[in-house]
C-alpha positions as CSV (number, residue, x, y, z in Angstrom):
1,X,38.4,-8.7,37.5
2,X,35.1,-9.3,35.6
3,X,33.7,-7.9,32.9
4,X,32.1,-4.5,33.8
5,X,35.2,-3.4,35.7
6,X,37.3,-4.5,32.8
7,X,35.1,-2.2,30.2
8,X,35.0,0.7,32.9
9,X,39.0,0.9,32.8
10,X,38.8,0.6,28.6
11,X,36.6,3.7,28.8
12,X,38.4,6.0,31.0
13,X,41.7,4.9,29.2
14,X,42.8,7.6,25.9
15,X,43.8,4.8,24.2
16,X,40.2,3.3,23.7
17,X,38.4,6.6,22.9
18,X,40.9,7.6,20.2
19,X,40.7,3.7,18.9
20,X,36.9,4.5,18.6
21,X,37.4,8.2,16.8
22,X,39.6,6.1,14.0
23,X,37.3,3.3,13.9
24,X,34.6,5.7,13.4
25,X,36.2,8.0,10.7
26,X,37.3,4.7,8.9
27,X,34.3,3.8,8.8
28,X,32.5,7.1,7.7
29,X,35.2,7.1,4.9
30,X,34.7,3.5,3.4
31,X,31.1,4.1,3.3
32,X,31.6,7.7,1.3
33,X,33.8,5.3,-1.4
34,X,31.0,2.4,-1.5
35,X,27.6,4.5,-1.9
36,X,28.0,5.5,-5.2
37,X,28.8,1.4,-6.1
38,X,26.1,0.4,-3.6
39,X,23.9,2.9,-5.2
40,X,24.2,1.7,-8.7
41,X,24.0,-1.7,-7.7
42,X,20.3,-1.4,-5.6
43,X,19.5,0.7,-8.9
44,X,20.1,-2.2,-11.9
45,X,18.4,-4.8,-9.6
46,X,15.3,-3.0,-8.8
47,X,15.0,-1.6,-12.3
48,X,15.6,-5.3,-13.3
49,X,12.6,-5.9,-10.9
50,X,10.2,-3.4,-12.3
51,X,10.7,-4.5,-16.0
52,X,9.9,-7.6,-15.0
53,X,6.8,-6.7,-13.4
54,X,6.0,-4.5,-16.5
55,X,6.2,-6.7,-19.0
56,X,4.4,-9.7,-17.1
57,X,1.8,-7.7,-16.7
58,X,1.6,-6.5,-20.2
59,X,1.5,-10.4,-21.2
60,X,-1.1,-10.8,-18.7
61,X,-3.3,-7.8,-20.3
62,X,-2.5,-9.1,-23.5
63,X,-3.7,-12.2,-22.7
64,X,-7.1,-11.1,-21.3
65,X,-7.5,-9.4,-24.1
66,X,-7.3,-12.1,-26.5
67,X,-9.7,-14.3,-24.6
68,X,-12.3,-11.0,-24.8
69,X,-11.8,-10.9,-28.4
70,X,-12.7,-14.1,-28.6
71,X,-16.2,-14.5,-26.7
72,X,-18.9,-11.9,-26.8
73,X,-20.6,-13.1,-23.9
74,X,-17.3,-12.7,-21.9
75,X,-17.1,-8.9,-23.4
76,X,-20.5,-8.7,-21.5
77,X,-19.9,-10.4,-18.2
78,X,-16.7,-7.8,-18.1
79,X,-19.0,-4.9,-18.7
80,X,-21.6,-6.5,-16.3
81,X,-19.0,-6.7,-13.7
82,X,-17.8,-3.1,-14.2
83,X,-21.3,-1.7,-13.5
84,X,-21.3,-4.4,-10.6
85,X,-18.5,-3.2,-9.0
86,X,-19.5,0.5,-9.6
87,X,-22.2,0.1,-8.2
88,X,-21.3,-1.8,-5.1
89,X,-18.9,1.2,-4.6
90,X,-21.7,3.7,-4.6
91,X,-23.5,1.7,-2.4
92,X,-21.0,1.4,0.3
93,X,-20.6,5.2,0.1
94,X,-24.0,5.7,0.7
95,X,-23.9,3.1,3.9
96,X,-20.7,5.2,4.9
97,X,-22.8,8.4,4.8
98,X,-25.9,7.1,6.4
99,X,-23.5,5.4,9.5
100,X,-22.7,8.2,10.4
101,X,-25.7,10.5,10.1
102,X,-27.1,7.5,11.9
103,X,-25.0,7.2,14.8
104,X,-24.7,10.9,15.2
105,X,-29.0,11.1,16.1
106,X,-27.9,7.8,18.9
107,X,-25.6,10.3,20.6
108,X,-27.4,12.8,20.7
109,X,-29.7,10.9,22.7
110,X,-27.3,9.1,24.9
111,X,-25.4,9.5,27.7
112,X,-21.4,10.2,27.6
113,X,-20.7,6.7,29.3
114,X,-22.0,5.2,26.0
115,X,-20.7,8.1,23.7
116,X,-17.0,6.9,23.5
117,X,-18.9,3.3,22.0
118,X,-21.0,5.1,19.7
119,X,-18.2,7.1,18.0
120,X,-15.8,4.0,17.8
121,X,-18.9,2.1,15.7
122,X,-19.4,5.3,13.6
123,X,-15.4,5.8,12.8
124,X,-15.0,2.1,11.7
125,X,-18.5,1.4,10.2
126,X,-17.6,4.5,8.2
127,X,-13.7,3.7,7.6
128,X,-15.0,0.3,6.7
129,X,-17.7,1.5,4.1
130,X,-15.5,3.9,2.8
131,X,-13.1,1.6,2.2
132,X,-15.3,-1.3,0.7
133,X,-16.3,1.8,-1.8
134,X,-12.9,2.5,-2.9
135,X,-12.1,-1.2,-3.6
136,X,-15.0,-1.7,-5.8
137,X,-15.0,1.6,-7.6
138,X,-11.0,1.1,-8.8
139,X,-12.2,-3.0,-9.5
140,X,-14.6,-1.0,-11.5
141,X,-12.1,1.7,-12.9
142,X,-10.0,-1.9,-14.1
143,X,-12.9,-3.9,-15.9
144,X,-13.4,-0.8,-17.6
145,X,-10.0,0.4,-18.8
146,X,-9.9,-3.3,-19.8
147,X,-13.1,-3.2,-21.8
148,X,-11.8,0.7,-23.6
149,X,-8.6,-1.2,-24.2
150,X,-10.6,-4.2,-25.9
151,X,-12.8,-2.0,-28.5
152,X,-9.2,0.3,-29.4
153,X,-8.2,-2.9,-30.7
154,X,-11.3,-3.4,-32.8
C-alpha cells in the first residue's frame, strides 16, 4: 500500500476524525490558558522596545541641541535649511499641480491609443511630486520644531 491509499483509509476511519476533534479542542484550550501569558509577555518586551527608542532619541535631541547652543552660525544653517526644505516642498507641490494640468491639455489633443500613456505619466509625475513635497515640508516641520525647541531653552 502506498501512501495515498494508506491516508484515504485514515480518513474514512471514526477513529482518525474523532483523534482530530480532540486534537483540535486541545489545542483551542491550551491556547485560551497561554494568551493572557503570551499577551503580557509581547507587552513588557515591546514596551521595553519603545522606551528605548524614546529615550535615545531624547539623548539624540538633547545632543543637537547642545551643539546649536553652542554655534550661532549652526543656529542659522538650521533655520536656512528649514526654509530650504519648505520651500522645496512648495515647489514640488506646484510641479504636482502643473503635471497634471499639463498632461490633462496632451489628452485632450491625443488619441485614446496614447491616452492610457499619458495618464500613467500624470498619476506618477503627480504621486512622485506630491510625495517629494511631503518629505521636504515634514524635514521642514523637524528643523523647525528643533530651532522652537532651541530658543525655549534660552
Amino acid at each position: 500500500m502506498n501512501f495515498t491509499e494508506t491516508l484515504m483509509q485514515d480518513i474514512q476511519s471514526n477513529q482518525w476524525w474523532i483523534s482530530v476533534v480532540l486534537v483540535g479542542l486541545l489545542i483551542h484550550f491550551a491556547g485560551s490558558y497561554l494568551k493572557p501569558f503570551v499577551d503580557k509577555w509581547v507587552f513588557k518586551i515591546f514596551r521595553s522596545v519603545r522606551t528605548t527608542a524614546v529615550r535615545r532619541n531624547e539623548t539624540l535631541r538633547s545632543r543637537e541641541l547642545d551643539i546649536l547652543r553652542q554655534s550661532d552660525v549652526k543656529q542659522v544653517r538650521l533655520a536656512l535649511s528649514e526654509l530650504r526644505h519648505r520651500f522645496l516642498g512648495l515647489f514640488y507641490l506646484v510641479a504636482a499641480i502643473a503635471t497634471v494640468i499639463v498632461i490633462n491639455g496632451l489628452l485632450k489633443h491625443q488619441e485614446k491609443t496614447y491616452a492610457v500613456m499619458f495618464a500613467a505619466i500624470e498619476l506618477s509625475g503627480a504621486a512622485f511630486f506630491i510625495t517629494m513635497s511631503l518629505r521636504h515640508w515634514f524635514e521642514g516641520i523637524d528643523d523647525g520644531e528643533l530651532l522652537n525647541d532651541l530658543h525655549e531653552w534660552k
